[in-house]
C-alpha positions, 0 to 999 in steps of 0.5 A, spaced: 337 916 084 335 923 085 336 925 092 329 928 095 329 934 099 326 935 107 320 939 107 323 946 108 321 947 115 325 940 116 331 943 113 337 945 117 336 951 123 329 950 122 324 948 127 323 941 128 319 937 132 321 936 140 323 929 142 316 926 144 312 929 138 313 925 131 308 928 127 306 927 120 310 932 116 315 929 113 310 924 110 304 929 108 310 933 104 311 926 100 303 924 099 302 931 097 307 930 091 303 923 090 307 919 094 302 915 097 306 909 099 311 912 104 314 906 109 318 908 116 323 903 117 327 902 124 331 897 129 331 894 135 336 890 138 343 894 136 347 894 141 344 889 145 350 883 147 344 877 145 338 876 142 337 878 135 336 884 131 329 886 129 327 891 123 320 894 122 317 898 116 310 901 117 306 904 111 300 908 114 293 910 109 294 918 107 287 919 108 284 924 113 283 922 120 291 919 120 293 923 124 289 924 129 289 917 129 296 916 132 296 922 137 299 920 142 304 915 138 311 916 141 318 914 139 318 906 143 325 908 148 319 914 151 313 909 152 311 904 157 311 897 156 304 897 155 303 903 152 308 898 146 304 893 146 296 898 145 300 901 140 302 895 136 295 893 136 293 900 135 299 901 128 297 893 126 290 896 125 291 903 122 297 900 118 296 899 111 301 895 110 307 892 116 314 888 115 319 885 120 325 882 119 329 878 125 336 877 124 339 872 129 345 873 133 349 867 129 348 871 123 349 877 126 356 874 127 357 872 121 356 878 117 358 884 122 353 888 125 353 894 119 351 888 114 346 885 118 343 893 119 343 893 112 340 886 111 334 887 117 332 893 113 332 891 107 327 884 108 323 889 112 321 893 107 321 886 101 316 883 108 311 889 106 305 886 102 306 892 097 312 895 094 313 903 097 314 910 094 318 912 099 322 910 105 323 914 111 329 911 115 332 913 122 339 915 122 340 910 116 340 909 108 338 903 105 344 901 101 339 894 097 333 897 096 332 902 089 327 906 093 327 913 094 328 914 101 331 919 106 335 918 113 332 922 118 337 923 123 333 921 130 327 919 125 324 915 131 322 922 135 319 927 129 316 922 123 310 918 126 311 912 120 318 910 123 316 911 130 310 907 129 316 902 125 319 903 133 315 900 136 312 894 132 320 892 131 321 893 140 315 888 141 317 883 136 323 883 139 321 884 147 317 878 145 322 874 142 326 875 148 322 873 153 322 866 149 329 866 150 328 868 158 324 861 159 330 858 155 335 861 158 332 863 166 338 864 169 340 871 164 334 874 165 333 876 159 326 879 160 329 884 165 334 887 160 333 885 153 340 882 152 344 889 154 349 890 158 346 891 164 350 890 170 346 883 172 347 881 165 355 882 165 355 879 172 351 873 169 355 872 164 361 873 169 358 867 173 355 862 166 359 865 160 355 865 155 350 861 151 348 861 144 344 866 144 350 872 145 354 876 139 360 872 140 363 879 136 361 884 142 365 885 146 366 883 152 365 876 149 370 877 143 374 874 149 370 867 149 370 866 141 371 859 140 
């Protein structure tokens, strides 16, 4: 596959977007080679102790008025709760096309954490009602898919599509954790999402764990029948 460069103003020393402003500069430079479908791809769910993990691939129009459009959409780790959810909606009806993947935690076990990676994005992209140009991914190539792509090292913080990818992978899994908190009260997994929070680990002391748990993390190694 013939590697595809960052626009130069994207290269190394140059200046980039801060933290708390994705733009749309990455996906501007691809349209304008006739890349008109260019999918952002993230997760959520890494390095939490239970639940699963959750991939995400956005496509948006590249037409006028994107832009403006999504001002103010933020990586998903810098927006409220309820700003998350208005942009879920916001991105579903911007979007022209939005992939997700939910790999449970058994899964995860079985195959390792880099696979199950792999495998969320993967079924995320194959989810998208079209088959992308290009795909912009954070921090991590696409190994299955014969897409053209970059790995945008914090691609969440200055790309739009994957900060858009972001946020519908945080509330997909939000959501999917609070199933679990009304099956599971006593973990509170609506509090912490499943990480290793001092309650959650003083929870764990107190329970062990239950079927939702990645029995391949530490510190649950230990319990692993």
């Amino acid at each position: 596959m013939t590697p595809v460069a960052e626009p130069a103003s994207a290269a190394p020393g140059a200046s980039r977007p801060t933290a708390s402003t994705p733009t749309l500069e990455h996906e501007g430079w691809l349209w304008d080679r006739g890349l008109r479908s260019v999918a952002g791809v993230d997760e959520a769910g890494r390095g939490a102790l239970a639940g699963p993990l959750v991939a995400a691939a956005v496509v948006f129009p590249s037409e006028a008025g994107i832009e403006a459009a999504l001002d103010g959409l933020r990586d998903s780790k810098l927006l409220t709760p309820a700003a998350r959810e208005a942009w879920f909606d916001r991105i579903q009806a911007l979007a022209n096309g939005v992939g997700v993947a939910v790999i449970p935690a058994d899964l995860l076990d079985r195959v390792g954490l880099a696979a199950a990676g792999q495998m969320a994005f993967c079924r995320a992209v194959e989810a998208l009602p079209c088959r992308p140009d290009f795909i912009l991914a954070d921090a991590y190539r696409l190994r299955g898919v014969a897409v053209p792509q970059l790995a945008l090292i914090h691609g969440d913080a200055r790309c739009a599509t994957v900060a858009a990818a972001s946020v519908i992978a945080k509330v997909v899994r939000d959501r999917l954790l609070d199933d679990l908190h009304r099956r599971y009260p006593r973990y509170c997994f609506d509090r912490h999402r499943g990480y290793a929070t001092a309650a959650h680990r003083a929870a764990l002391e107190a329970h062990g764990p239950c079927p939702e748990h990645r029995r391949s993390y530490a510190p649950l190694r230990a319990e692993r029948p």
